[in-house]
C-alpha positions in Angstrom: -22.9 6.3 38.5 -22.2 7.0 42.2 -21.1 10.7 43.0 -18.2 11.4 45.1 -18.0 14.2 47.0 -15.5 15.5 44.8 -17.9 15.5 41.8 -20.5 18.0 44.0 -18.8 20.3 45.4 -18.8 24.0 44.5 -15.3 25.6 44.9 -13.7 29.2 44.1 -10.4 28.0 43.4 -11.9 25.6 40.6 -14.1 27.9 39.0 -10.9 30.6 38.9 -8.9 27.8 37.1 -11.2 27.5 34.8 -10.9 31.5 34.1 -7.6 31.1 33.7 -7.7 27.4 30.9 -10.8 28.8 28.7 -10.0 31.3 25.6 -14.0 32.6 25.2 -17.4 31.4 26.4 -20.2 31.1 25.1 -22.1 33.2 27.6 -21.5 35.1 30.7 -23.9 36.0 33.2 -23.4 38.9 35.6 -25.6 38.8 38.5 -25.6 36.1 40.8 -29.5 36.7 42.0 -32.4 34.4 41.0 -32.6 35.3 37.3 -29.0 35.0 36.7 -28.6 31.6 38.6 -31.8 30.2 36.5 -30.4 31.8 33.3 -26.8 29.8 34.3 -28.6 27.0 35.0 -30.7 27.1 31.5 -28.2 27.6 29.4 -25.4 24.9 31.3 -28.9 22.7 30.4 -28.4 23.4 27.2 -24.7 22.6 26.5 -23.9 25.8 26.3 -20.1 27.3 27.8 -21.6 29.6 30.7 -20.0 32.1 33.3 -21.6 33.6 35.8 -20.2 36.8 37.9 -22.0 38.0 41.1 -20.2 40.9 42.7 -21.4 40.4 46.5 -22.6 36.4 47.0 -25.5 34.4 45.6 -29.2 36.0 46.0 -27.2 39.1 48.5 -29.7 41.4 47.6 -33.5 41.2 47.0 -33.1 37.4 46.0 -32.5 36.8 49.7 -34.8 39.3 50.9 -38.7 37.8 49.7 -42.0 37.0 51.6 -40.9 33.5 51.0 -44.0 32.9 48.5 -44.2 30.6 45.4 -46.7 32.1 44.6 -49.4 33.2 41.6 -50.1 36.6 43.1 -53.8 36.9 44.3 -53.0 40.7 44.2 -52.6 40.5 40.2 -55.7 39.1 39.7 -57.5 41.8 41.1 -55.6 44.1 39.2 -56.8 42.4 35.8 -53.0 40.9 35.2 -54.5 37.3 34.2 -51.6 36.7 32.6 -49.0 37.2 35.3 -51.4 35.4 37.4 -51.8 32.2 35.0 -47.6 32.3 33.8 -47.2 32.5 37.7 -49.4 29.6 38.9 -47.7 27.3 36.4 -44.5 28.2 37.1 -45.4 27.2 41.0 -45.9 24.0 40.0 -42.8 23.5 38.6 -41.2 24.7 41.1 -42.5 23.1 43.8 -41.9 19.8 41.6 -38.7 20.3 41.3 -37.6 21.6 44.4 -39.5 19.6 47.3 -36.6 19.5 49.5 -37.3 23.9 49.5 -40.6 24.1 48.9 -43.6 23.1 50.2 -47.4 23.6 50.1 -48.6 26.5 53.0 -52.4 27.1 53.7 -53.5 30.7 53.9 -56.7 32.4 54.9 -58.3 35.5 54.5 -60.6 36.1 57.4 -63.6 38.2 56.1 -65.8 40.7 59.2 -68.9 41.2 56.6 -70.7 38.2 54.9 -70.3 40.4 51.1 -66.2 39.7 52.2 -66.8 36.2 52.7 -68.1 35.8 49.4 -66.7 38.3 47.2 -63.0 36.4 48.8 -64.7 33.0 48.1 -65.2 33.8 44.3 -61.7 35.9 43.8 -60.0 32.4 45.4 -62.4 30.2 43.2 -61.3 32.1 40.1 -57.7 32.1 41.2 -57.3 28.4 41.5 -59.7 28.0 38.5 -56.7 30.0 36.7 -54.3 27.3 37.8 -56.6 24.8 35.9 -54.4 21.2 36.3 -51.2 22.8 38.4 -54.0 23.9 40.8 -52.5 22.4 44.6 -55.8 22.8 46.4 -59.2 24.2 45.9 -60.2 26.9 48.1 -63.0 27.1 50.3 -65.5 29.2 52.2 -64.8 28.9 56.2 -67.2 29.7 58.8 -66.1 31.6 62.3 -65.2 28.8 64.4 -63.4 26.6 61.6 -61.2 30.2 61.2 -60.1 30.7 64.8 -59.4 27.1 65.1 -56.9 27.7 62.6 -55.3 31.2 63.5 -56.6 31.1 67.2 -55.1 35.1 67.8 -57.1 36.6 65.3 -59.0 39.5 65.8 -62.7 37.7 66.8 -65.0 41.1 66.9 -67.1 41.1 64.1 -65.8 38.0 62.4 -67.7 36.6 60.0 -65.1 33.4 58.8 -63.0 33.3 56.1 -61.5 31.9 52.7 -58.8 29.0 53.0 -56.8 29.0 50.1 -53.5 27.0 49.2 -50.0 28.8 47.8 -46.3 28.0 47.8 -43.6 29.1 50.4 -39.8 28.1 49.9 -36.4 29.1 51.1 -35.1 31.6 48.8 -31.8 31.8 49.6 -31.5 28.3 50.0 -33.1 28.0 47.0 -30.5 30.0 44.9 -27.5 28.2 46.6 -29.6 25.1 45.0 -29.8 26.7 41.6 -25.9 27.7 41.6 -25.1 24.3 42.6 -27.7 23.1 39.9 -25.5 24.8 37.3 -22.5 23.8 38.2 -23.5 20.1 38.0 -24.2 20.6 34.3 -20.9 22.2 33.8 -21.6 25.8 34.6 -18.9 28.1 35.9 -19.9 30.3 38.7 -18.2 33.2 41.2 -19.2 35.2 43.7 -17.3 38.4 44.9 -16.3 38.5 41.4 -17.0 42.3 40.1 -17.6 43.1 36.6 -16.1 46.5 36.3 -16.3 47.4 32.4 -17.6 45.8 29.2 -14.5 45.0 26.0 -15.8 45.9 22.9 -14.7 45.6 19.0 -16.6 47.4 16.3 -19.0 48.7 18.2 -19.6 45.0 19.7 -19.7 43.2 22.8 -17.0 40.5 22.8 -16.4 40.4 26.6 -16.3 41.6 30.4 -13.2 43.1 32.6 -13.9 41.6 36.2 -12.0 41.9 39.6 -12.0 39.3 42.3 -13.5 41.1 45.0 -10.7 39.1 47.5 -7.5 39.1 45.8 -8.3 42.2 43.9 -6.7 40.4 40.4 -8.3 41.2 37.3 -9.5 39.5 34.4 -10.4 40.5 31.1 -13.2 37.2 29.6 -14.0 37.1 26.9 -17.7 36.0 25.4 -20.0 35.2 22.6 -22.8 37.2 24.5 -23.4 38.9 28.0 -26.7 38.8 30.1 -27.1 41.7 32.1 -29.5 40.3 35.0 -28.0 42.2 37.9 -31.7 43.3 39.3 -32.1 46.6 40.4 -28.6 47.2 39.0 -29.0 46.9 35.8 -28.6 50.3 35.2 -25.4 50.6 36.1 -24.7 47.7 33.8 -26.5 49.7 30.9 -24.6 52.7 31.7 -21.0 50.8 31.3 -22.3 49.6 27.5 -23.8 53.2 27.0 -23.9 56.3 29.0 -26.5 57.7 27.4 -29.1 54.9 28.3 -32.5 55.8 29.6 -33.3 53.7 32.5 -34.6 50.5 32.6 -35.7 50.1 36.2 -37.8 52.2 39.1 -36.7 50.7 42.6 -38.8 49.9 45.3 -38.4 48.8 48.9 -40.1 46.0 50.4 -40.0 45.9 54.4 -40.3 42.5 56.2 -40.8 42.2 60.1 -39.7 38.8 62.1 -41.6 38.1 65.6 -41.2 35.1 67.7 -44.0 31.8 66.6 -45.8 32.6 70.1 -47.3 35.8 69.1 -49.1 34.0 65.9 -48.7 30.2 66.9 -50.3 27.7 64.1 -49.4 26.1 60.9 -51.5 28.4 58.8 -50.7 31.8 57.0 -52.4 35.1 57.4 -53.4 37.1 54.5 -54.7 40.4 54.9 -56.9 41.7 51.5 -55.9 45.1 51.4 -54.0 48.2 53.5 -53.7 51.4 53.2 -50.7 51.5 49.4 -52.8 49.0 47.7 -50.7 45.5 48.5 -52.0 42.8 50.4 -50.3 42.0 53.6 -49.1 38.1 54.7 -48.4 36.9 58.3 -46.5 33.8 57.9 -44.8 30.9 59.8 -41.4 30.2 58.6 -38.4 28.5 60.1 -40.1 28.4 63.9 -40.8 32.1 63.6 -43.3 34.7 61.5 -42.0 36.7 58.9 -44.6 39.6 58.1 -44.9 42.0 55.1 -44.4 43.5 52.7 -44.4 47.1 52.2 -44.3 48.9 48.0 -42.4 52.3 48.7 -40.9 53.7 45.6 -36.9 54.3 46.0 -34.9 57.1 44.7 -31.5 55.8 45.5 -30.2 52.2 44.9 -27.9 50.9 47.6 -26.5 47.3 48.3 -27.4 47.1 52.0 -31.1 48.4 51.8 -32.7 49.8 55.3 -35.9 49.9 56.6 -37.7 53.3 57.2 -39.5 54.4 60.4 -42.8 54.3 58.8 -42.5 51.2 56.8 -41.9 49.3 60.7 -44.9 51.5 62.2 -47.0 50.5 58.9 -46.6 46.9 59.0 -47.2 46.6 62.9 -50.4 48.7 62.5 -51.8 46.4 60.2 -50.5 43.6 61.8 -52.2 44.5 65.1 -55.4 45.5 63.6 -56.1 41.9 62.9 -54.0 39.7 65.6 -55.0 40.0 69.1 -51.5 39.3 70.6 -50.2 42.9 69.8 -46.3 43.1 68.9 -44.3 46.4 69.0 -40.5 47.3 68.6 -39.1 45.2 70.9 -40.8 42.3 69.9 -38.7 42.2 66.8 -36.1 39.8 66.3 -35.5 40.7 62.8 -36.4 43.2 60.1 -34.9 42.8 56.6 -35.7 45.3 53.6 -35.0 44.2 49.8 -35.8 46.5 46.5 -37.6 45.2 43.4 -36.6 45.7 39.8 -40.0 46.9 38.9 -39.7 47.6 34.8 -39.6 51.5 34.8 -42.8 53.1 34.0 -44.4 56.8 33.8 -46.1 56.0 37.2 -43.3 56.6 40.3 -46.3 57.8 42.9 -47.2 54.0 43.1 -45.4 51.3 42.6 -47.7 48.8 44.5 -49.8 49.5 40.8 -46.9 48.4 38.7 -46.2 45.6 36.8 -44.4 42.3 37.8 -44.0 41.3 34.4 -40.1 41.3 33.4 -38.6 42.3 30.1 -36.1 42.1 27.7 -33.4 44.4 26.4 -31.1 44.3 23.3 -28.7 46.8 23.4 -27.1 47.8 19.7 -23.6 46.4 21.3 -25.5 43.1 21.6 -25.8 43.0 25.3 -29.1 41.6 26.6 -30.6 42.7 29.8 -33.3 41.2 31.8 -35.1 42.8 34.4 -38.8 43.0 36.4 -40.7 39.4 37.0 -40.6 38.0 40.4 -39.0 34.8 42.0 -42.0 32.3 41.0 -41.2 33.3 37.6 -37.5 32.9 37.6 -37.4 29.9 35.4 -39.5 31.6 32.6 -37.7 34.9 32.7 -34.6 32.4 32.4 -35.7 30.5 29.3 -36.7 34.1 27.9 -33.1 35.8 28.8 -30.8 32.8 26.8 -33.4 32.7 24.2 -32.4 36.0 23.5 -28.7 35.2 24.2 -28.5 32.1 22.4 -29.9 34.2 18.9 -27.6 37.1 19.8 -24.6 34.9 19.3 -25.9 32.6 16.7 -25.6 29.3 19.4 -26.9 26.5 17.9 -30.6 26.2 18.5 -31.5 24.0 21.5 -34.7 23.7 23.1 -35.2 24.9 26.7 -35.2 21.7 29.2 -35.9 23.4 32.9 -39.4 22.9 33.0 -38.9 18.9 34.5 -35.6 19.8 35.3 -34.9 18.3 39.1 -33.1 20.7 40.7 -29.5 19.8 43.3 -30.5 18.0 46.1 -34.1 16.9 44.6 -35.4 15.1 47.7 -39.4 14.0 47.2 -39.6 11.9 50.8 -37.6 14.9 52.9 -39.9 16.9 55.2 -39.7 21.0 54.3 -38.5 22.4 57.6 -36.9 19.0 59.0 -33.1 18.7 60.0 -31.1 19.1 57.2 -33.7 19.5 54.9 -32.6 22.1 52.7 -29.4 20.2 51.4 -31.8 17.5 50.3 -29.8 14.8 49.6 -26.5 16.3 49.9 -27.7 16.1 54.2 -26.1 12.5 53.8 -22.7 13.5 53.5 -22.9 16.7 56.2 -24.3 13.5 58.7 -21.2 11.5 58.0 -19.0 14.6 58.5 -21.1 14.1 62.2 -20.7 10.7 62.4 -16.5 10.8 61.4 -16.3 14.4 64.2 -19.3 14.3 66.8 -17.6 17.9 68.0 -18.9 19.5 64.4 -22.5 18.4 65.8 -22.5 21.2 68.0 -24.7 23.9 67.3 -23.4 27.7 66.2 -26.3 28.9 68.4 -28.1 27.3 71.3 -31.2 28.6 69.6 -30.8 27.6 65.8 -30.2 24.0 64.8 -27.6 25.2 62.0 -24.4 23.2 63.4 -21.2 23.6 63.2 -21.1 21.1 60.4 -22.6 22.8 58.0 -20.8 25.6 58.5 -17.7 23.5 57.5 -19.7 22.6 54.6 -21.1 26.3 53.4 -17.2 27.0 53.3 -15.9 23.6 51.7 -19.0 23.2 49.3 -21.2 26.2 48.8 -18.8 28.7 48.3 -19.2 30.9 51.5 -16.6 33.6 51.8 -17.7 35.8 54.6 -19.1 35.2 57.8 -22.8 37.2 56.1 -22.2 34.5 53.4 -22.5 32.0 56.5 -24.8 33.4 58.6 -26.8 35.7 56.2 -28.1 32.9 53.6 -26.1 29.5 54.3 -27.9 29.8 57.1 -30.9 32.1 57.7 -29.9 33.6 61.3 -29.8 36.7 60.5 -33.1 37.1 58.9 -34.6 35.1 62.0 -32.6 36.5 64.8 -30.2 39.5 64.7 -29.3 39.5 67.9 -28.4 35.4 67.3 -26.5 35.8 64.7 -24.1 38.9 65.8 -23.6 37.0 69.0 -22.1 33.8 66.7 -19.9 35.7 64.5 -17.0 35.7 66.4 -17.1 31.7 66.7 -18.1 31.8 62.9 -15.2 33.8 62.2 -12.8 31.7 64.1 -13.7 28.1 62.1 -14.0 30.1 59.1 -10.2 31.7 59.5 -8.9 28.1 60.3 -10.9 26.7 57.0 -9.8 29.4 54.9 -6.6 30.1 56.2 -7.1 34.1 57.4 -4.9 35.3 60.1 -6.6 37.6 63.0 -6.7 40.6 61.2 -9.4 39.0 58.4 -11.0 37.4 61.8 -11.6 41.4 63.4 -12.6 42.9 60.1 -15.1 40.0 59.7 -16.2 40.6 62.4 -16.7 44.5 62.6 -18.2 44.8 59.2 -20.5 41.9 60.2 -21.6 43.0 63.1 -22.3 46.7 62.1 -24.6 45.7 58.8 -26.2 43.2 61.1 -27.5 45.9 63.7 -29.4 47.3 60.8 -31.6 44.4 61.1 -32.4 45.0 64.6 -35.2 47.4 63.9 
């Protein structure tokens, strides 16, 4: 069967209507992030009636905000979490199976200035990739000095000794997420974003439902459902606290920085990684998207906020490390970007360090019969999703179905597209955004003469993906505000202007766009 555009799209008004037509599901998701969107995706899989409620947009907060890594954790190994490490590297695989069009294989090295580095790297990445066993996607090996500059020509070269090569993954998050909600609603999933889930309906002592407000028309729903998945991330708290005030808390935050330079100062196909600094994490250098995104940092958080900013020190702590290994030095004003997300690290006795804890996710069961997932990391979305309607799916006594994700191609499953390549990320769905090109050359045009992301596919984002805001837009539709601040508050006035004639805003929603836009944006600017 041949899909029309009308079978593929995504659409708010749609998903509302089906609010509106359907008496009870048979689960309903809140959190539109990368567990929720795989747990949607699972259980739609499975046949199951599925809702999904993200109060912001898809992947706003620290689904958005990764190293864009598929990766097993190298880190985890040394810390003696084998399996993290070996759940991890399969779940890689999967991913990058069933994702090509988002994913792709990125080569890394970790340059060693004492031969006992060389080696004691060599075996670490031997044992790593020996972990993968038959999902490995490229054996390691030892470099010497020459064969390492040739690959990241601005390294530091006093006292280098060569270096490990190693092979991970690298994807797209938020691209990836659109994919997953898009994924869902193929197989009959319901899904809405700015769609706020403001209080949990009970009867005898049970969960039997959510009261949510549409975050745009400010009309309110009272749903009704066999079972609720909490998988908000580092808000499931607040979620915990709705279904009991009493509740100890599940999760203990913490920030992970991210700095964005221009490709020039670390040209090359290959990834830095740097072994150790000074809070225990290791420390990438990547290309991504014609620039380098560089972190992360592991500071523990007190307070949880939406919009997360970066500290003083966490900036000054990244460049230092940078700088200690790349000859081309950066400082302040050589950032274009600088994005900050929190992790929902399972809360543990240990707050001093959270670079120490656990990635492992777990799984609550609240007396009321709510179910809340939390922890893990994005390579393991797809296992923390098959764990979270597991527990659903016995909660509410579903009828017992196997999980089917692991094979599962994922929208827009492209094999033959090049990562990185015009229109790549739609995968096959790039077809129909070319003949919107070929029927109106003007939507060609580009939002920014720097970025490729055309007008066309803004149209799209708004007529297919579900973008409401001009952040939706230019935030995660597009990436430009994680590779260019300045970029993407100079194009949100033309943003705003196609997306008020799409929509149908008058001025007034064009100048509040626009403000509020604009003044989270300058946060990024570092």
């Amino acid at each position: 069967m041949t899909l029309t555009l009308q079978d593929i799209h995504l659409k708010r008004d749609t998903a509302i209507g089906k609010l509106k037509s359907e008496g009870e599901w048979d689960i309903l998701v809140i959190g539109g992030g990368a567990t929720g969107l795989g747990a949607a995706v699972d259980a739609s899989q499975r046949g199951f009636k599925v809702l999904l409620l993200e109060k912001n947009d898809f992947a706003k907060g620290t689904s958005s905000r990764s190293t864009k890594l598929v990766h097993g954790g190298v880190r985890y190994l040394a810390q003696g979490n084998i399996k993290l490490v070996v759940e991890a590297l399969r779940e890689r695989s999967f991913l990058l199976a069933n994702a090509p069009h988002l994913t792709r294989v990125q080569q890394f090295i970790i340059p060693a200035y004492s031969l006992f580095e060389k080696w004691f790297y060599g075996i670490g990445l031997f044992l790593y990739d020996l972990l993968a066993r038959r999902h490995s996607i490229g054996h390691p090996r030892v470099l010497g000095k020459k064969a390492v500059i040739k690959r990241l020509p601005t390294l530091n070269k006093q006292g280098l000794k060569g270096g490990v090569v190693y092979a991970d993954g690298q994807f797209d998050d938020a691209r990836l997420a659109m994919a997953l909600a898009r994924t869902a609603s193929d197989l009959g999933g319901t899904l809405l974003n700015h769609f706020n889930v403001t209080g949990l309906l009970k009867e005898n002592g049970k969960l039997i439902g959510v009261t949510a407000q549409d975050e745009l028309d400010k009309a309110v729903y009272h749903l009704k459902a066999k079972v609720v998945v909490n998988a908000t991330g580092v808000f499931v708290d607040s979620i915990l606290d709705l279904d009991d005030p009493t509740s100890t808390a599940a999760v203990m935050p913490s920030q992970g920085v991210h700095l964005v330079v221009g490709k020039h100062f670390f040209p090359g196909d290959t990834a830095l990684m740097i072994p150790k600094t000074k809070d225990g994490r290791v420390l990438f250098a990547l290309p991504w998207n014609n620039a380098v995104v560089i972190g992360t940092t592991d500071t523990p958080m007190d307070q949880i906020v939406e919009e997360p900013v970066a500290r003083d020190e966490e900036i000054d702590f990244i460049i230092a490390h940078f700088n200690a290994f790349n000859e081309k030095k950066i400082d302040r004003s050589d950032l274009v970007s600088v994005f900050a997300g929190l992790r929902p690290l399972v809360k543990t006795s240990n707050k001093s360090n959270t670079a120490l804890a656990s990635r492992d996710h777990t799984i609550l069961v609240s007396s009321s019969n709510l179910v809340t997932i939390t922890g893990g990391k994005w390579t393991t979305y797809r296992k923390m999703a098959k764990d979270a309607v597991n527990n659903a799916a016995f909660v509410a006594k579903l009828p017992v179905v196997k999980c089917g994700t692991r094979k599962l191609r994922l929208h827009g499953y492209a094999p033959l597209v090049k990562y990185g390549s015009p229109f790549s990320a739609y995968g096959t769905d790039a077809a129909w955004i070319k003949k919107m090109i070929s029927d109106a050359p003007g939507l060609a045009e580009r939002i920014h003469p720097a970025f490729d992301y055309c007008k066309a596919e803004l149209v799209w984002a708004v007529e297919n993906e579900m973008a409401m805001t001009i952040e939706d837009v230019l935030a995660r539709r597009s990436r430009m505000l994680f590779l260019d601040a300045r970029a993407a508050i100079g194009s949100a006035e033309l943003v705003a202007k196609m997306m008020a004639e799409l929509l149908q805003k008058d001025e007034a929603w064009k100048t509040d766009q626009v403000m509020r836009f604009c003044e989270m944006a300058e946060q990024y600017l570092g």
